[in-house]
Backbone as numpy.savetxt, mean C-alpha at the origin, in Angstrom:
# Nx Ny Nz CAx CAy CAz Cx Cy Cz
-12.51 -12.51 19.20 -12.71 -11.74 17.99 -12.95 -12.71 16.83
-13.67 -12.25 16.16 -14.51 -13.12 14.57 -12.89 -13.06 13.91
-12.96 -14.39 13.34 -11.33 -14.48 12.45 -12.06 -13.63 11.10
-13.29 -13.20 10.91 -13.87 -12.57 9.83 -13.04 -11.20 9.77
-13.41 -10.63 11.12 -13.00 -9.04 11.17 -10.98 -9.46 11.25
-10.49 -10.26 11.67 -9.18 -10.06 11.71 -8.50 -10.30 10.08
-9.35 -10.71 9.23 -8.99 -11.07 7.61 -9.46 -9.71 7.30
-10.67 -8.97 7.85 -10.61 -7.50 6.98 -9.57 -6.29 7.67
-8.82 -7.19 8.80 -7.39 -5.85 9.64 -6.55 -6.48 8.64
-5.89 -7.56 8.12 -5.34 -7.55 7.25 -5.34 -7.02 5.96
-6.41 -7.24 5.36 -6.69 -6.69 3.70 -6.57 -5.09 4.49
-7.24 -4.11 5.22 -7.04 -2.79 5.34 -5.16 -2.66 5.49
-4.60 -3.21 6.23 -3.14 -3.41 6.13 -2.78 -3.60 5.24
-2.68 -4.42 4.01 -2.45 -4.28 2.84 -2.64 -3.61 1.64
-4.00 -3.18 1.95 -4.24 -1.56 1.16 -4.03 -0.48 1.71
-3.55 -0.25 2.62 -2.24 1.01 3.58 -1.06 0.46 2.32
-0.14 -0.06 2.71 1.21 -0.95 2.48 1.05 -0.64 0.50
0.03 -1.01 -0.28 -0.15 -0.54 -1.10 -0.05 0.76 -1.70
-0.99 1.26 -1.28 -1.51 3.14 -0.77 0.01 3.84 -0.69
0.38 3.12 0.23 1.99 3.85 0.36 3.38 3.67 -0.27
3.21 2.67 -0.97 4.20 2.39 -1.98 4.03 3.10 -3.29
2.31 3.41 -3.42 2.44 4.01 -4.94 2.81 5.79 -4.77
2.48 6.08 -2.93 3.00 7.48 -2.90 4.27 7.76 -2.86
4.97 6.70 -2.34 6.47 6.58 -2.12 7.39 6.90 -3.67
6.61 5.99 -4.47 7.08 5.71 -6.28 6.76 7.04 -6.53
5.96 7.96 -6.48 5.50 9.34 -6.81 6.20 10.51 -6.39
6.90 9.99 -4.95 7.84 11.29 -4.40 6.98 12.18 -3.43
5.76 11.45 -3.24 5.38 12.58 -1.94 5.42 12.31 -1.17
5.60 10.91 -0.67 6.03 11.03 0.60 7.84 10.55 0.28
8.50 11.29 2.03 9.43 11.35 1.89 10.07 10.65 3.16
11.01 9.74 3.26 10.85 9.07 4.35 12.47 9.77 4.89
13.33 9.43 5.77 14.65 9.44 6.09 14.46 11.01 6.23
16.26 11.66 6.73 16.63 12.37 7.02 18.22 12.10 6.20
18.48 13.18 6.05 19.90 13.62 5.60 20.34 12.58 4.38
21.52 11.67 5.13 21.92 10.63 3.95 21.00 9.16 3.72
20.21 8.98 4.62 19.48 8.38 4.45 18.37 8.56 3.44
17.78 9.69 3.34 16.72 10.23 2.49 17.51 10.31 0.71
18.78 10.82 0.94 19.39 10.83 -0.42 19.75 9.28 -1.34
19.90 8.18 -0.10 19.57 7.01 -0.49 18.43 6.59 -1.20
17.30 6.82 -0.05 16.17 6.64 -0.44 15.38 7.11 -1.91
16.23 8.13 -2.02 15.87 9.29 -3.38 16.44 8.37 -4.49
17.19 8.03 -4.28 17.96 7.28 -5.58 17.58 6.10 -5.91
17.33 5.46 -4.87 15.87 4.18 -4.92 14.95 4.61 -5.84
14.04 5.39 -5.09 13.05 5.46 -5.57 13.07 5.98 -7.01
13.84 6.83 -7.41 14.21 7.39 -8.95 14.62 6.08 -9.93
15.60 5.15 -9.22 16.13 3.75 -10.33 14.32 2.99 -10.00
13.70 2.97 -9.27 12.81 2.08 -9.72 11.02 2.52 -9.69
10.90 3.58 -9.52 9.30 4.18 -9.22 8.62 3.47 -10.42
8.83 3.24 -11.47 8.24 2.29 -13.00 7.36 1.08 -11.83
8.43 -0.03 -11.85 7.82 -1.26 -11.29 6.76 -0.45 -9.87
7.34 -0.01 -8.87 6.92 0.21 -7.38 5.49 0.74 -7.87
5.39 1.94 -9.10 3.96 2.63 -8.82 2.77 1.33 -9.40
3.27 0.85 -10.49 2.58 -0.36 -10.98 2.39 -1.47 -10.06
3.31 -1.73 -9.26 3.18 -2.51 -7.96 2.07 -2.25 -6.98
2.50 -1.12 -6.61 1.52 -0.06 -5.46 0.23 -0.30 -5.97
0.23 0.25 -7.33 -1.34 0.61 -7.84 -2.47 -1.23 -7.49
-1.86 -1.73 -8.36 -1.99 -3.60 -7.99 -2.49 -3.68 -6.67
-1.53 -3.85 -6.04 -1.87 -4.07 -4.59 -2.75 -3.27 -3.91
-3.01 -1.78 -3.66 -4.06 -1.30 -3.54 -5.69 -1.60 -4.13
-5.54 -1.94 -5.42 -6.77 -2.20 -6.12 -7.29 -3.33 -5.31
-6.27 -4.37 -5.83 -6.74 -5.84 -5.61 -7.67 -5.66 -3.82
-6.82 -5.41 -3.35 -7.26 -5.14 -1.45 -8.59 -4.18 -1.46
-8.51 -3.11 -2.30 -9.92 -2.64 -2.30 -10.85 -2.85 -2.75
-10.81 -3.87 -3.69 -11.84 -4.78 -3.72 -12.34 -5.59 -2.69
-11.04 -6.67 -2.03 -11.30 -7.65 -1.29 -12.12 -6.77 -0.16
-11.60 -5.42 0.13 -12.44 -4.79 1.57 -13.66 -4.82 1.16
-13.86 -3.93 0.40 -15.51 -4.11 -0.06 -16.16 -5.11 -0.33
-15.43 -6.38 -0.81 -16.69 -7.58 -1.08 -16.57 -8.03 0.38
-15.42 -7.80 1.41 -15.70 -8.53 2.81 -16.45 -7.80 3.46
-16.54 -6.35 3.28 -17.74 -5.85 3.87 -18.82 -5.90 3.78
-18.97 -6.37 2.33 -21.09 -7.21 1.92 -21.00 -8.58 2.35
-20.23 -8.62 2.76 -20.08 -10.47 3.16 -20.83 -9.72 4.91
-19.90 -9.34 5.30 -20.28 -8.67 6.77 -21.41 -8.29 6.98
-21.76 -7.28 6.41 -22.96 -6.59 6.64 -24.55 -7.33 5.97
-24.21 -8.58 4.98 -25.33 -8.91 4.78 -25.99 -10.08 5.80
């Protein structure tokens, strides 16, 4: 396998990992069960500020990098 395509399974992994931290900071997704989830709730309430600004970052940045590695690819 091209170490090309295994640098664009990473950047897509990192704009997942992104993607899902800024839904996490938002409250739609919901992870755990019972006392675990009520943990999780209280997390996410003391810090969704930094995480969605985090999330958002990290998603961007990676969706860029996919798209300029895909004109790198395809040209």
């Amino acid at each position: 396998m091209n170490y090309s395509i295994i640098g664009l399974l990473i950047e897509l992994a990192l704009f997942a990992c992104g993607a899902y931290l800024y839904l996490y900071a938002r409250g739609i997704v919901r992870p755990g069960t019972g006392e675990a989830r009520q943990r999780a709730e209280t997390f996410r309430r003391d810090n969704a500020t930094w995480m969605r600004f985090l999330g958002l970052a990290l998603a961007a940045l990676m969706l860029v990098n996919v798209v300029l590695h895909l004109r790198e690819l395809l040209a």
